[in-house]
N, CA, C and O of each residue as an XYZ file, in Angstrom:
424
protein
N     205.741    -24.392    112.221
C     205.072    -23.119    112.213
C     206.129    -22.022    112.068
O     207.253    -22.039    112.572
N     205.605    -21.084    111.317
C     206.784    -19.801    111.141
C     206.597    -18.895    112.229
O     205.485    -18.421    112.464
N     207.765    -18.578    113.015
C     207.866    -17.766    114.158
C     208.962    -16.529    113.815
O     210.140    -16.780    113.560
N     208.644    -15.730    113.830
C     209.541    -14.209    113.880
C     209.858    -13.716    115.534
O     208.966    -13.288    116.267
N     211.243    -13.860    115.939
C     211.441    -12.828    116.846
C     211.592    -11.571    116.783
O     212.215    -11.101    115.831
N     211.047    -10.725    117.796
C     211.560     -9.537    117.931
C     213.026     -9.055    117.856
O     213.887     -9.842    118.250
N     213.294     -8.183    117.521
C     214.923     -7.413    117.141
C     215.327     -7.830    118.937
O     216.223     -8.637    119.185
N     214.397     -7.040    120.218
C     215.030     -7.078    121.150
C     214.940     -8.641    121.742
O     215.209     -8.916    122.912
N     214.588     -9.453    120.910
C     214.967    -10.675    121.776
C     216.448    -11.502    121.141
O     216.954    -11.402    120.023
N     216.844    -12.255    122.225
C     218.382    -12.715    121.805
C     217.998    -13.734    121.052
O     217.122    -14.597    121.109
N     219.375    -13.255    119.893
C     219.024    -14.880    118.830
C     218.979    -16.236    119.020
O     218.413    -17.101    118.352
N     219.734    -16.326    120.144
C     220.144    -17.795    120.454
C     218.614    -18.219    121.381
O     218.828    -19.221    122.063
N     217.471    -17.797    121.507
C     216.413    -18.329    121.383
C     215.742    -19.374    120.121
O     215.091    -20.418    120.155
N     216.204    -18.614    119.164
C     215.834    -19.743    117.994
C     216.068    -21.009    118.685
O     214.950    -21.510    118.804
N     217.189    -22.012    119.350
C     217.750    -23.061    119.754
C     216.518    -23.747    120.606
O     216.221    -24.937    120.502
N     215.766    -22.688    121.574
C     214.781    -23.020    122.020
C     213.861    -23.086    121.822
O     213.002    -23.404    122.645
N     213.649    -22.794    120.573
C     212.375    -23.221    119.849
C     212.256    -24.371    118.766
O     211.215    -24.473    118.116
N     213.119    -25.074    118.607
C     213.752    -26.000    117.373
C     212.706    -26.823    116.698
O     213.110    -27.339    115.656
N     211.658    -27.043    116.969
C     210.451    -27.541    116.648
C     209.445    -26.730    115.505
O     208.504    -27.170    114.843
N     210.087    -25.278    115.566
C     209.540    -24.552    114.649
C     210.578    -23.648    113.943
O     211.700    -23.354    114.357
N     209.923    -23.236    112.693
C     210.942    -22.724    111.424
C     210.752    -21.038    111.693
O     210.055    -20.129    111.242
N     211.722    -21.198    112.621
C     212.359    -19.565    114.025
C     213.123    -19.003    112.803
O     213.888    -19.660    112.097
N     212.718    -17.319    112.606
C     213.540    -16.411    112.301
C     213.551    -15.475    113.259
O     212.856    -15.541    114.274
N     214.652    -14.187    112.880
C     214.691    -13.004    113.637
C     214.371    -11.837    112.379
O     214.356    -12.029    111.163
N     214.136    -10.620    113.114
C     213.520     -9.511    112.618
C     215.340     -9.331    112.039
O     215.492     -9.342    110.818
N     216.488     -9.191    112.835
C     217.767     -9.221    112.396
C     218.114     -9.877    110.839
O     218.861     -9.277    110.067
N     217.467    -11.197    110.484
C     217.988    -12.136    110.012
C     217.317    -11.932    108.438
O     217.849    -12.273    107.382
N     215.659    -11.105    108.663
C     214.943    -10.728    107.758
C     215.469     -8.923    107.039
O     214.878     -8.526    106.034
N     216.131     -8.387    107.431
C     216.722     -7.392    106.894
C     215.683     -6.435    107.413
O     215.231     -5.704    106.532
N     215.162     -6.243    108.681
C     213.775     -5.656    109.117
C     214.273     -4.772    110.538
O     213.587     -3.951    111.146
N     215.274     -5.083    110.766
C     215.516     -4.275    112.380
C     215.379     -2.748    111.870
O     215.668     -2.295    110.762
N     214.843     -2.071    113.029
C     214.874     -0.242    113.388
C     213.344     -0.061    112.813
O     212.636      0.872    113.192
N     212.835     -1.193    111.717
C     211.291     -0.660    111.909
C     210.010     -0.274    113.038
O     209.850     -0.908    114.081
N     209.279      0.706    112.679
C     208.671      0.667    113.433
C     207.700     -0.385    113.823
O     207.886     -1.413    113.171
N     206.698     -0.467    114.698
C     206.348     -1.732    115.195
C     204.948     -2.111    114.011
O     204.487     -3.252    114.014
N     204.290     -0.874    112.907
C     203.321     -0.756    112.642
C     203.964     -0.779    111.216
O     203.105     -0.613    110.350
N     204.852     -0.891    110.870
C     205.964     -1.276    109.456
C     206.041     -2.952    109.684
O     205.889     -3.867    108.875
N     206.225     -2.958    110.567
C     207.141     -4.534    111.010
C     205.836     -5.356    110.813
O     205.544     -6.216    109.981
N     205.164     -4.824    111.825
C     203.837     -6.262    111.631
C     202.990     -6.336    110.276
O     202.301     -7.324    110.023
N     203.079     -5.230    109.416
C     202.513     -5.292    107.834
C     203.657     -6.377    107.288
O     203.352     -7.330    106.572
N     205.537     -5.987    107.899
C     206.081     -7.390    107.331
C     205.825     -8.641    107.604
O     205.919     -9.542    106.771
N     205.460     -8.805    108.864
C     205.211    -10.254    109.444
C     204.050    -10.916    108.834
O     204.131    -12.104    108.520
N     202.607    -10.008    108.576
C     201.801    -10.383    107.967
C     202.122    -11.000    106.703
O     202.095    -12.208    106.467
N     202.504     -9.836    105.715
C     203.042     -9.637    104.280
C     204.014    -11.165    104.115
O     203.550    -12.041    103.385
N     204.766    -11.299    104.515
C     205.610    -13.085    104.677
C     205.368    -14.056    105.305
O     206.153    -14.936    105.657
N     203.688    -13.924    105.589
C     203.239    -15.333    106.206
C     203.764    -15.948    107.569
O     203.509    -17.067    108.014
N     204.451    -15.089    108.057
C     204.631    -15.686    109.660
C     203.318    -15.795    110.466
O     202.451    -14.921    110.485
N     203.260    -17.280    111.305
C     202.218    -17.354    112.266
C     201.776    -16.688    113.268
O     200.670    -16.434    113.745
N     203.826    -16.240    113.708
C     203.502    -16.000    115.310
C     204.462    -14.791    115.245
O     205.354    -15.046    114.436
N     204.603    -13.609    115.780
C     205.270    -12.713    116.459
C     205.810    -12.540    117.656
O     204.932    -12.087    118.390
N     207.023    -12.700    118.347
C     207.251    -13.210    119.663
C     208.143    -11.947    119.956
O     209.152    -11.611    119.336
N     207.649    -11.412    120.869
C     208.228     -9.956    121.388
C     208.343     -9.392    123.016
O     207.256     -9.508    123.582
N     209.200     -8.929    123.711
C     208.870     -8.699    124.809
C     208.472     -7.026    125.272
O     208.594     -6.405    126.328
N     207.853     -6.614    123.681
C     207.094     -5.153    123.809
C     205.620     -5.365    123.894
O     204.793     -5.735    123.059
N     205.512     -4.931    125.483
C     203.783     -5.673    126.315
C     203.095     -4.277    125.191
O     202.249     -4.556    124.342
N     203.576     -2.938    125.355
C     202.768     -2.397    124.572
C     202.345     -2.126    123.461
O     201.583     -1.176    123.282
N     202.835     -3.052    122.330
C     202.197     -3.112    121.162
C     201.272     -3.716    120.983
O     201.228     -4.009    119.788
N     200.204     -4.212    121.676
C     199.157     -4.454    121.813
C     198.656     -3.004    121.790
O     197.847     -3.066    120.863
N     198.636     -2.015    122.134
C     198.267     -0.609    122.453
C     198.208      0.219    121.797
O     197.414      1.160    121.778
N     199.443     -0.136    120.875
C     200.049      0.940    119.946
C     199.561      0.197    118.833
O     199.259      1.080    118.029
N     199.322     -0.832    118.344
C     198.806     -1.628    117.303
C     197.408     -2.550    116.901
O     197.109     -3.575    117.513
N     196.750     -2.086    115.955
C     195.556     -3.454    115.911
C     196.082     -4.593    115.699
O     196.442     -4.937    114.573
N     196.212     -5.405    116.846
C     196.306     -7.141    116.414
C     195.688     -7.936    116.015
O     195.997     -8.788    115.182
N     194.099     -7.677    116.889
C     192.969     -8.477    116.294
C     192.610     -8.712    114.740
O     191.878     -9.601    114.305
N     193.352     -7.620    113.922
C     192.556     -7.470    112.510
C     193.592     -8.810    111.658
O     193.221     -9.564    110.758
N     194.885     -8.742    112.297
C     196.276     -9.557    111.327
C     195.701    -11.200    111.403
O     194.870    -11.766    112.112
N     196.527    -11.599    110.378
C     196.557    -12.923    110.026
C     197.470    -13.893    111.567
O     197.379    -15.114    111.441
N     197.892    -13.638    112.264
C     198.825    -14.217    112.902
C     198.609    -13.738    114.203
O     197.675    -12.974    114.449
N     199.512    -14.184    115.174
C     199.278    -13.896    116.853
C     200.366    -12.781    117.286
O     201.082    -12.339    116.387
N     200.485    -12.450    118.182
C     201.679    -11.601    119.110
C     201.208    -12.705    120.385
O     200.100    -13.121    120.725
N     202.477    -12.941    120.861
C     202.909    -13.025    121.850
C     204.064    -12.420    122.544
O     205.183    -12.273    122.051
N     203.627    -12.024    123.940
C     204.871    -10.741    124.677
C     205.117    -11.973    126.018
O     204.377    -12.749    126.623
N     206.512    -11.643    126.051
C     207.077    -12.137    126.962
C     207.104    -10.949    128.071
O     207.078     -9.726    127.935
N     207.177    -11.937    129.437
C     207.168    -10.858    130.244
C     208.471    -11.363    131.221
O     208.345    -12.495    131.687
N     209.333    -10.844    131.463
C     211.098    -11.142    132.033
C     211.290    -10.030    132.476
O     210.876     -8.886    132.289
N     212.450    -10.894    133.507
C     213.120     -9.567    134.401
C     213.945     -8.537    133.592
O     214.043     -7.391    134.030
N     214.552     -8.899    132.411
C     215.020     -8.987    131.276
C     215.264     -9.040    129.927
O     215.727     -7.899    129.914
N     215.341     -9.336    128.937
C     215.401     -9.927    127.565
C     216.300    -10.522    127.596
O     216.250    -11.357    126.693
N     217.638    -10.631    128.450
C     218.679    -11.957    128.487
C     218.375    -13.259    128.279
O     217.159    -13.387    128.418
N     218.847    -14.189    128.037
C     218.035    -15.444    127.822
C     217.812    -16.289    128.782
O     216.895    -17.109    128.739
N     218.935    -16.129    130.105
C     218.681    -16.874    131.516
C     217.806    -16.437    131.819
O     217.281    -17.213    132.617
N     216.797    -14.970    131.594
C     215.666    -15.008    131.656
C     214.466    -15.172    130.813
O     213.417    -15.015    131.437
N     214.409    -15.298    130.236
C     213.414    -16.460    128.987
C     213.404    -17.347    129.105
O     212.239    -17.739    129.168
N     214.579    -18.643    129.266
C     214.283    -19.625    129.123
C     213.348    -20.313    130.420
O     213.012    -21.495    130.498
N     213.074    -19.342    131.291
C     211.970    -20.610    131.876
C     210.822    -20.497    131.528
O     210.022    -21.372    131.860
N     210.288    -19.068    130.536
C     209.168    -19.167    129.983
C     209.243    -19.759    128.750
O     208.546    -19.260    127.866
N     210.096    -20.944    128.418
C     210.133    -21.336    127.437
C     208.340    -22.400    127.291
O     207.507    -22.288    126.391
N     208.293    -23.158    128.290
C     207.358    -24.059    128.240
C     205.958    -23.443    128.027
O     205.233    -23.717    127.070
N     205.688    -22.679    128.910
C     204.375    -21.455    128.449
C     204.455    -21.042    126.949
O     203.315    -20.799    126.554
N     205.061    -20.932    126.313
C     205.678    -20.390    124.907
C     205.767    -21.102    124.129
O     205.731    -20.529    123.040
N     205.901    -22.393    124.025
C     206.025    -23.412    123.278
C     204.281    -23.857    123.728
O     203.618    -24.011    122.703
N     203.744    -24.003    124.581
C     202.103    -23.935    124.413
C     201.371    -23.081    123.859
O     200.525    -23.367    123.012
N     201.598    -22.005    124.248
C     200.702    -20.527    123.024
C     200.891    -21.113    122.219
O     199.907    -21.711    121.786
N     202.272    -21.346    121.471
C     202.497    -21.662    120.138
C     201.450    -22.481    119.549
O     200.748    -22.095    118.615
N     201.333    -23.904    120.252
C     200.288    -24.464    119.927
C     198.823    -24.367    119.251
O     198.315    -24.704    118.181
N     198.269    -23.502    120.861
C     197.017    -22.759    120.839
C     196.746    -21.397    120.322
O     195.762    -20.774    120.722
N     197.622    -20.872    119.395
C     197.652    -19.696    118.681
C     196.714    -19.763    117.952
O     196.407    -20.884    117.545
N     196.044    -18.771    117.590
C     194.655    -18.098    117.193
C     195.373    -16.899    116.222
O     196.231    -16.168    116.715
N     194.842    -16.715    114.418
C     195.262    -15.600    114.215
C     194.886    -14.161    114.890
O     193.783    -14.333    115.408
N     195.299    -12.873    115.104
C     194.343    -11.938    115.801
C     195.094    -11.730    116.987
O     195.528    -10.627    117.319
N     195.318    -13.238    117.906
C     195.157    -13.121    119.125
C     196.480    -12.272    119.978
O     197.405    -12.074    119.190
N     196.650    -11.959    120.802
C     197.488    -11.282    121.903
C     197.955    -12.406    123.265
O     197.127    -12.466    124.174
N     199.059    -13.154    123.394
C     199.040    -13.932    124.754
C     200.438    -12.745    124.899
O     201.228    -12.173    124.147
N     200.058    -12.851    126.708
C     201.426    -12.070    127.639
C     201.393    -13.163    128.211
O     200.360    -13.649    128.673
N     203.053    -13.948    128.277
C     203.487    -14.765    129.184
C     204.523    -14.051    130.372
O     205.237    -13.063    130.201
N     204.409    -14.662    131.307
C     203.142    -14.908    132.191
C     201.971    -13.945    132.127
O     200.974    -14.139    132.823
């Protein structure tokens, strides 16, 4: 499944996702967009999933209407010693992803 991280999440998450074909917003020539630029890209290149730890773009954005999911991480942090224990929750959304849909882990 095609997964896009967010600019503010650390790259070396890709590693923890290895099961799926992980890019970054960095890696796509896409960082400093706004969040309502960015997700017309994510749509526009066929990514499944959007993985971000901005809870409020759900707010600021229609998700329900896109081809693909958002999922927001929720951490003490964006460091990765704090992500990786929501790795397992995250690797299930992934699963059960719905285009449209919105999951906040936890």
């Amino acid at each position: 499944m095609r997964v896009l991280l967010d600019e503010c999440l650390p790259a070396g998450l890709r590693r923890e996702l290895s099961a799926h074909d992980v890019t970054t917003v960095q890696r796509m020539g896409w960082a400093g967009k706004s969040n309502g630029a960015l997700l017309s890209l994510v749509e526009q290149a066929g990514f499944a999933v959007f993985v971000t730890v901005d809870r409020g773009i759900v707010f600021q954005q229609r998700v329900r209407d896109r081809s693909f999911a958002v999922i927001a991480l929720r951490a003490p942090s964006n460091d990765i010693a704090d992500l990786r224990p929501l790795m397992p929750a995250l690797l299930a959304a992934l699963l059960l992803r719905q285009p449209g849909q919105f999951v906040q882990i936890p």
